[in-house]
N, C-alpha and C positions, 0 to 999 in steps of 0.2 A: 597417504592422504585418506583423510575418512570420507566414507563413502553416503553420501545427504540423497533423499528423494525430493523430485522437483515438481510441483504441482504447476500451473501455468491455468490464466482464465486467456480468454483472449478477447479481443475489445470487444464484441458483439453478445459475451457473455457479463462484462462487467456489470452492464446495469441488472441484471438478472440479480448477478452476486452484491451486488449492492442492496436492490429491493427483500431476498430469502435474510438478510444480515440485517435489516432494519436501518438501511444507514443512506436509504436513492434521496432521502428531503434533503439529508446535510448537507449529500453530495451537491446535488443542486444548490442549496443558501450558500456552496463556500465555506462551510461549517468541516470539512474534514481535513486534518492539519497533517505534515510530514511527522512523525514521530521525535525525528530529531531535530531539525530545525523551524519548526513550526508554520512553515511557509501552507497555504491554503494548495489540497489536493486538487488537481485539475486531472479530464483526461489525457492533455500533454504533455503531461510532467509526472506522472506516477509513472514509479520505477516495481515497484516491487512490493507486496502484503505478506505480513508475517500475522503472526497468533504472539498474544503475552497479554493475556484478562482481557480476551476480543480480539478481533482483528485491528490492525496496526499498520498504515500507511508510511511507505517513506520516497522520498522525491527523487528527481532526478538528476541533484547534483551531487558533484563528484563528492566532497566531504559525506554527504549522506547515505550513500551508495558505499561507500568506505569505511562506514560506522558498521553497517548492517552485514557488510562481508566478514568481520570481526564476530558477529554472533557465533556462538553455537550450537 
């Protein structure tokens, strides 16, 4: 098994990472989307951020979470 480093924010950094990334307005409008199923990012439902031309939201359902383990 290849061996991935794991970065991790944790909720009381989020907004931080969100405002240093120019993205705390979308967040707030509803404006940032799951990358694969287009569902609107919330803080309940983010699973996970990856990088691919920006940072890249994906949600927290299972299909989606299943797509993103598939990266690599």
């Amino acid at each position: 098994m290849e061996r991935k480093t794991v970065n991790t924010i944790l909720t009381d950094e989020f907004e931080e990472f969100l405002k240093i990334n120019q993205l705390y307005t979308k967040f707030i409008n509803n404006e940032l989307f799951c990358f694969y199923c287009k569902k609107p990012i919330t803080i309940e439902n983010i699973s996970s951020i990856f990088y691919e031309d920006g940072p890249q939201f994906c949600c927290d359902e299972m299909e989606c979470i299943n797509q993103i383990s598939k990266r690599k």
